[in-house]
N, C-alpha and C positions, 0 to 999 in steps of 0.2 A: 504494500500500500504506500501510496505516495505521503509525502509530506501534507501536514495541514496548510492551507491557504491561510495568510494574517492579515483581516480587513483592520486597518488604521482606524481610529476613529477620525482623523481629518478626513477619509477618505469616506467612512459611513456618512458621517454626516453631509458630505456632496453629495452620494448616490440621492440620499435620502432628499435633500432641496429639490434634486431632479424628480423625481419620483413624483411629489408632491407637484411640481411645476407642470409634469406631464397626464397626470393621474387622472386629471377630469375632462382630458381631452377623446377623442374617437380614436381609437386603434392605440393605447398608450403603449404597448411593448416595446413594439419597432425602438422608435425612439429613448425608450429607457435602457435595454441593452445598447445602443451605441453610445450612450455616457455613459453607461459600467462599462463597457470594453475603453472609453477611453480614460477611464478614470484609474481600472483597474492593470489595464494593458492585455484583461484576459477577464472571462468569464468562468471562472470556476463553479462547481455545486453549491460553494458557502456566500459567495455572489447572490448564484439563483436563488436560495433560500432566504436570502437578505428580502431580495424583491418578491419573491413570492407572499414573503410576510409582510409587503407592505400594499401589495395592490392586490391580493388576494388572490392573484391567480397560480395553478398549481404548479409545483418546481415540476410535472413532468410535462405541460406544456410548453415553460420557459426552456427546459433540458432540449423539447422538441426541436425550440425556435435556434436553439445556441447552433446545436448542431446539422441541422438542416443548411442555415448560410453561412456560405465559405467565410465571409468577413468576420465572424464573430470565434474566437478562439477560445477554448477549454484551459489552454496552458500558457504561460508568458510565452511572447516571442523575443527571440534574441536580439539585440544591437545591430543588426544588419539581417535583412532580410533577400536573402536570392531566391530568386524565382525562374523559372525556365518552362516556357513558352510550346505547350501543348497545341497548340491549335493545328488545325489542318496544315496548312503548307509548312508549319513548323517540325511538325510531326513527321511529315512524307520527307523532308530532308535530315532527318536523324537526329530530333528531340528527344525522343525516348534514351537514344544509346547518351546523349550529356546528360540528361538527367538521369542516368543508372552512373555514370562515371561521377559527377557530380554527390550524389547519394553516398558512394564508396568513400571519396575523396572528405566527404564533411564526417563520415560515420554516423548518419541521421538519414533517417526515411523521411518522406514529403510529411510537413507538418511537424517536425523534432525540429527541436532546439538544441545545439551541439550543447555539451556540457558545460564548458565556460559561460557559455549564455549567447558567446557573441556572434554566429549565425544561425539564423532557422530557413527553413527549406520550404520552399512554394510550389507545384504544378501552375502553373496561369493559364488561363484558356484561350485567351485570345492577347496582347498589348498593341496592339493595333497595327504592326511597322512589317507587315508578312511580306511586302519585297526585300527586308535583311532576314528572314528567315532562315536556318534557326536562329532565334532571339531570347536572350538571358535578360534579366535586369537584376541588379545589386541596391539594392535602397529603390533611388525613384532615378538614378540609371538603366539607360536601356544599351544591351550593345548587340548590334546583329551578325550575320555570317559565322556566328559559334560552330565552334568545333569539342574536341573533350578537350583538346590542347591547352587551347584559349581560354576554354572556361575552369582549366585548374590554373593557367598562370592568372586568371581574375580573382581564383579565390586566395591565391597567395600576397597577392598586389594589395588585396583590400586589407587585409591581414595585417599588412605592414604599415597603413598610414594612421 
């Protein structure tokens, strides 16, 4: 079992203003998981139950919602975020093989967070730029024409600054 999550009370008491800010509005979940993820940098169970207890809706609908979109994260994410670009034309030029090299190379499956903290690993479906195809991004970098080469000397490059 993992480690307990530890909500700050600085950090309860933002959820909780949002909560209340949101609460009497139409559809208020949406909106209130995106200031827990941004408050928290992740949506954990001790989150969901925070808000379940406060807008009474049940922690396995919220569990439903966390999970279900991609944006919303269970576990912190790391200090750098790479990502590698599944989409069709990304794919059909050998996406899959950088992001199986890339996997090996961080020692994290899509969705992990290396152990220091300081990268976590993305699938993306689309970044929009499919004539550099294959396309990686590092943060809110985009770099196309990837190879495995390029995308381990990317992940050493970042590593070092």
């Amino acid at each position: 079992m993992g480690k307990k999550f530890i909500i700050s009370e600085e950090q309860r008491k933002e959820l909780l203003q949002e909560i209340k800010k949101h609460k009497k509005l139409p559809g208020p979940l949406m909106p209130i998981l995106h200031e827990a993820q941004r408050i928290f940098g992740c949506i954990p169970i001790e989150v969901q139950k925070l808000v379940s207890l406060e807008t009474g809706v049940p922690v396995s609908e919220i569990n439903g919602v966390v999970t279900f979109y991609s944006s919303f994260t269970l576990h912190p994410k790391g200090d750098h975020i790479v990502g590698v670009c599944l989409g069709t034309p990304c794919y059909v030029r050998g996406a899959q093989t950088i992001l199986d090299a890339v996997k090996t190379e961080l020692g994290i499956d899509v969705g992990g967070t290396t152990e220091d903290g300081y990268y976590s690993l993305d699938a993306i479906r689309c970044i929009g730029t499919c004539g550099m195809a294959p396309v990686m991004a590092f943060d809110d970098d985009v770099f196309g024409e990837m190879d495995v080469t390029k995308a381990k000397r990317l992940i050493k490059e970042y590593r070092s600054k």
